[in-house]
C-alpha positions as CSV (number, residue, x, y, z in Angstrom):
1,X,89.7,102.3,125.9
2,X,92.5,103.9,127.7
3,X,92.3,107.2,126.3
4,X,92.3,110.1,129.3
5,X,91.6,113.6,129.2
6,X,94.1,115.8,131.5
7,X,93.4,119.0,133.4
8,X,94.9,122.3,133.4
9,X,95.0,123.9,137.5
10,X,93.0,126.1,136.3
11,X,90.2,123.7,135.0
12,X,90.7,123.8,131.3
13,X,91.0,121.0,129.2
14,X,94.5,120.2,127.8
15,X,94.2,117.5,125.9
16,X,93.7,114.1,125.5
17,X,96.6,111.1,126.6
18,X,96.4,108.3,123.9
19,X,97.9,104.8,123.8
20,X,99.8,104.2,120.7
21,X,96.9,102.0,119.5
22,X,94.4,104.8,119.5
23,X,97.0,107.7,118.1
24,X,97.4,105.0,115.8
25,X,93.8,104.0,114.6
26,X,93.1,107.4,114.6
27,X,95.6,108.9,112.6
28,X,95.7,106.0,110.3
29,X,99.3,104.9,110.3
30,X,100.4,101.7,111.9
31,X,102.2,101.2,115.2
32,X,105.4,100.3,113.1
33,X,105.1,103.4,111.2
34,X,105.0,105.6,115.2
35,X,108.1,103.8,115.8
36,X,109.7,104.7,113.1
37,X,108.7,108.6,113.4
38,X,110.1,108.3,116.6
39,X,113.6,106.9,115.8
40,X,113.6,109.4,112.8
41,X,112.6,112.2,115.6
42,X,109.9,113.3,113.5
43,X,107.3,113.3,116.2
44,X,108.6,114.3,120.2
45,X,108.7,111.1,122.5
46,X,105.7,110.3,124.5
47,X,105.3,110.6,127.9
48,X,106.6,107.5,129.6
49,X,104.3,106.4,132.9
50,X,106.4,103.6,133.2
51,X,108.8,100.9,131.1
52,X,105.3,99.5,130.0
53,X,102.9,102.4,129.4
54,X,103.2,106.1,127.6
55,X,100.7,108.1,126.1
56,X,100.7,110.7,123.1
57,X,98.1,113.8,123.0
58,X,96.8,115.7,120.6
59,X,99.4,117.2,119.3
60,X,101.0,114.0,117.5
61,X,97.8,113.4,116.4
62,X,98.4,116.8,114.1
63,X,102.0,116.3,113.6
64,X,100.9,112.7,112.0
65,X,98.1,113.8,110.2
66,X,100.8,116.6,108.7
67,X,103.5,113.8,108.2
68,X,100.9,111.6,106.0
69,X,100.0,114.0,104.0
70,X,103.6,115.4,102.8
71,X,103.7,112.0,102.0
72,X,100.9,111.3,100.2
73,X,102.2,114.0,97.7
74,X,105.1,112.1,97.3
75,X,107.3,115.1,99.9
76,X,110.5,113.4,100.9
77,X,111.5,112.7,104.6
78,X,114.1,115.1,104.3
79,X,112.0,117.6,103.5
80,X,109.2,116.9,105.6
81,X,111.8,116.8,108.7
82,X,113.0,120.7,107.1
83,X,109.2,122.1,107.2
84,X,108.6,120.4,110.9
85,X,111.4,121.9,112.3
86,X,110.6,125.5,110.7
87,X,107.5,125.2,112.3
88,X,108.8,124.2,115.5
89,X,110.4,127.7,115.2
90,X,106.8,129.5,115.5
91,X,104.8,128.9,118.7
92,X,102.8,125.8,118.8
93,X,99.2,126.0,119.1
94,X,98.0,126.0,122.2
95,X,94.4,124.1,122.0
96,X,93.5,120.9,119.8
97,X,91.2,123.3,118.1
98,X,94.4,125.5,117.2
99,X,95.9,122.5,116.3
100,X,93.6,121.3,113.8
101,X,93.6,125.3,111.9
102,X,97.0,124.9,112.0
103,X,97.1,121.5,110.1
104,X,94.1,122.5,108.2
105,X,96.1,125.7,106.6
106,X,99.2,123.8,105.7
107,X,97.2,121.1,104.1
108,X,94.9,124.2,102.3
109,X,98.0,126.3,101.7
110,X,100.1,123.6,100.1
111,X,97.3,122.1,98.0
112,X,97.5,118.4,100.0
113,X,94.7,116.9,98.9
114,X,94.9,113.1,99.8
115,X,96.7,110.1,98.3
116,X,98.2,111.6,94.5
117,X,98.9,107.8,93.2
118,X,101.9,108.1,91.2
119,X,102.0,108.1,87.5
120,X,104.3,106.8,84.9
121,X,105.5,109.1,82.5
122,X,103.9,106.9,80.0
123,X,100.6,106.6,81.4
124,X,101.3,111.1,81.8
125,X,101.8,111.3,78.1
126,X,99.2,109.0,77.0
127,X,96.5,110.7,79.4
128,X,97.3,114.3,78.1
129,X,98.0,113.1,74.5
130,X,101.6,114.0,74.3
131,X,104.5,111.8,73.5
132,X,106.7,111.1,75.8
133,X,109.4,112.9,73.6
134,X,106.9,116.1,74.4
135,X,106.4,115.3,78.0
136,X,110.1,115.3,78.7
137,X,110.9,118.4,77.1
138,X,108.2,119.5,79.5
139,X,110.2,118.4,82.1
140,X,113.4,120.2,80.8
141,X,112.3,123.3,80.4
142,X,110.7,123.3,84.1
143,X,107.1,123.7,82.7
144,X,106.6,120.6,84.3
145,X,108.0,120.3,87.9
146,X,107.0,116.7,89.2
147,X,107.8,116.0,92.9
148,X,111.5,115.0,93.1
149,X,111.8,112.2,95.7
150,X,114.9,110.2,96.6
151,X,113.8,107.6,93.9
152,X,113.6,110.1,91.5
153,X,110.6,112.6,90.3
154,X,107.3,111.4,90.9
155,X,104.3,112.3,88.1
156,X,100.6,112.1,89.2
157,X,97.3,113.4,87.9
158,X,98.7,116.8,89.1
159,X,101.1,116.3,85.6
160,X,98.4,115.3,83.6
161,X,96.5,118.5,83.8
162,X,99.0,120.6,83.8
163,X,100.6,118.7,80.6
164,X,97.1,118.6,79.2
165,X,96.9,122.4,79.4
166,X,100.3,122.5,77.2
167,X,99.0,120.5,74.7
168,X,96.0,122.9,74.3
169,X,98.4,126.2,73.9
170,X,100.5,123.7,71.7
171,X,97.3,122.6,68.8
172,X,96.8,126.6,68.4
173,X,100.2,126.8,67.1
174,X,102.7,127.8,69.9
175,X,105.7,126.0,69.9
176,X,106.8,123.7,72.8
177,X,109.8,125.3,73.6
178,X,108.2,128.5,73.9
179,X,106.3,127.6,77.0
180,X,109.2,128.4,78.8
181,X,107.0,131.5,79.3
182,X,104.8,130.1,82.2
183,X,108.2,129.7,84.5
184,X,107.2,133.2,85.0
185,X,104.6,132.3,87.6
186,X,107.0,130.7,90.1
187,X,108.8,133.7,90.7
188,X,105.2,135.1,91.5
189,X,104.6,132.1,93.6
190,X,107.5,133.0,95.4
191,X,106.7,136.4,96.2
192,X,103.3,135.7,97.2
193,X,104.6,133.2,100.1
194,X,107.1,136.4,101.1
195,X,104.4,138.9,101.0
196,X,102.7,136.4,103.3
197,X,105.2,135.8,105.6
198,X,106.5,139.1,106.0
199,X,103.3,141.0,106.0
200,X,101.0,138.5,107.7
201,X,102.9,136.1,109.6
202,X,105.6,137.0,111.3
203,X,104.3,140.5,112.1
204,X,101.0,138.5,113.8
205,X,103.5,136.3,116.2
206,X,105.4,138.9,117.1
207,X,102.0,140.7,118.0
208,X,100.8,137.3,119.7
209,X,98.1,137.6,117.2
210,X,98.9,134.5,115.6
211,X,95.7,132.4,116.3
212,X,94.0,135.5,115.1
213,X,94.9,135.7,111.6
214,X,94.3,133.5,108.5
215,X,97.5,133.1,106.2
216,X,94.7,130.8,104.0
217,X,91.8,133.5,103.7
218,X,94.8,135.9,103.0
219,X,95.9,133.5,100.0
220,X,92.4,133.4,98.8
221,X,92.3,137.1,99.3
222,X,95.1,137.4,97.1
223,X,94.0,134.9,94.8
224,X,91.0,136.5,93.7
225,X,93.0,140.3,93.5
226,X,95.1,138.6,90.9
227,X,91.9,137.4,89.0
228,X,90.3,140.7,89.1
229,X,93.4,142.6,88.3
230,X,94.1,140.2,85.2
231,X,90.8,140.8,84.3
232,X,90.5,144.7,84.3
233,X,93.9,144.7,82.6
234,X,92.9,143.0,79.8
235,X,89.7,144.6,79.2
236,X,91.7,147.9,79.1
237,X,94.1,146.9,76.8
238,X,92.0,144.9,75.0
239,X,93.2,142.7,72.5
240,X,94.1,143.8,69.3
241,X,94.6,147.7,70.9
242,X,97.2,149.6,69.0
243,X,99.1,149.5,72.7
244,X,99.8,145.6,72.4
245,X,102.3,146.0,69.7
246,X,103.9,147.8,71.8
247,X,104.4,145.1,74.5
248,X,107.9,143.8,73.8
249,X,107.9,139.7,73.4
250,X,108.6,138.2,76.6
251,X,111.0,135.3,74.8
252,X,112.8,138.0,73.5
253,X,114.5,139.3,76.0
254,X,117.4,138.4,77.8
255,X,117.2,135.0,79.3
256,X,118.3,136.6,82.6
257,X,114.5,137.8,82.9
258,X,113.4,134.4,82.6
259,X,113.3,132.9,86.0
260,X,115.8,129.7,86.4
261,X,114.8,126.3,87.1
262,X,114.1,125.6,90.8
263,X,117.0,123.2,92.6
264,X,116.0,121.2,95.1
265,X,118.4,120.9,98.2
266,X,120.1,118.2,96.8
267,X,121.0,120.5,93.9
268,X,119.2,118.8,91.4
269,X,117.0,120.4,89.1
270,X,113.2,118.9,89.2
271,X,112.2,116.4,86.4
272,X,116.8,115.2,86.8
């Protein structure tokens, strides 16, 4: 093994030097795949002891673990190389500890759960009992919002529940079309990440508090608030309260209140 552990002057330990072999075995990519990171500039260069030997630390060992799984959920390069250098923005954790909460909230916060094997929209349809007539019309109206890649959007089991779910609000008699409802809870996804970010974040680094804090228990947090809150509101309103009638329709109203589809960088819209 050639793996070394290095010394702060003040006796701490700083990490660990690893040979590509190990960062590689260890984050389970191949040497090829290092190389190519490297040429792409999606890791930092290692530390070169000579034309023959350099070692990595900890800290690829995150940045890997990170890159894998964007990809596992089918996250482009491009994009991958946008959130790595907005996080190279923040200051970098200082311990491998850190390191690993760090890596460990992304992966939380973004829902990266392991390999997603991609679908076709075929095998979507016939899992969720749609057509595939139905399950593009999803896709139009941005109800469904697979991951747009460079080859095109990407479906996995993700699709299938969420496409499954339509179909159940479809068979008690609510047209397709008007599903175009439920684009309502990205613009609340959207705030939630600013409320985080300007509330929680940013206010902690600039405190030097950032190790302190938990952007993920604060999702959860806000998570379960939305639960209860749905909850109490409903049981004061009831549902067939003389107030409800009231309610204007949602579809009704100006388009402008219905939140546009989301474009991607590249100016597409998802599901093009």
């Amino acid at each position: 093994m050639h793996s070394q552990t290095t010394y702060e002057a003040t006796g701490g330990e700083a990490g660990r030097r690893l040979r590509i072999g190990e960062l590689a075995r260890e984050a389970g990519v191949s040497r090829e795949t290092i190389h190519y990171y490297l040429r792409e500039g999606l890791i930092p260069p290692a530390e070169k002891v000579n034309a023959r030997v350099s070692y990595f630390d900890d800290g690829h060992l995150v940045r890997l673990r990170l890159i894998k799984a964007f990809q596992q959920a089918h996250v482009p390069l491009a994009r991958i190389r946008e959130q790595l250098q907005g996080m190279s923005r923040h200051p970098a954790p200082e311990t491998p500890a850190a390191r690993e909460r760090a890596l460990a909230v992304v992966t939380e916060f973004l829902s990266l759960d392991g390999d997603e094997p991609p679908l076709t929209p075929a095998e979507v349809a016939e899992r969720a009992g749609l057509n595939v007539e139905q399950l593009s019309e999803l896709v139009e109206l941005g109800v469904l919002q697979p991951q747009a890649t460079d080859h095109g959007p990407v479906f996995t089991a993700a699709e299938v529940e969420a496409a499954s779910a339509a179909r159940t609000i479809m068979e008690q008699g609510v047209a397709l079309e008007k599903l175009r409802f439920v684009l309502r809870y990205t613009e609340l996804a959207d705030q939630e990440v600013a409320f985080l970010v300007h509330h929680l974040i940013n206010p902690a680094i600039a405190a030097g508090r950032r190790g302190q804090v938990s952007a993920t228990l604060a999702n959860r947090g806000l998570a379960v608030l939305e639960a209860y809150l749905r909850r109490q509101h409903r049981r004061r309103r009831l549902l067939f309260s003389s107030g409800i009638s009231d309610v204007p329709d949602p579809l009704a109203e100006s388009s402008a209140h219905v939140p546009a589809l989301r474009e991607d960088p590249d100016g597409s819209v998802p599901g093009d």
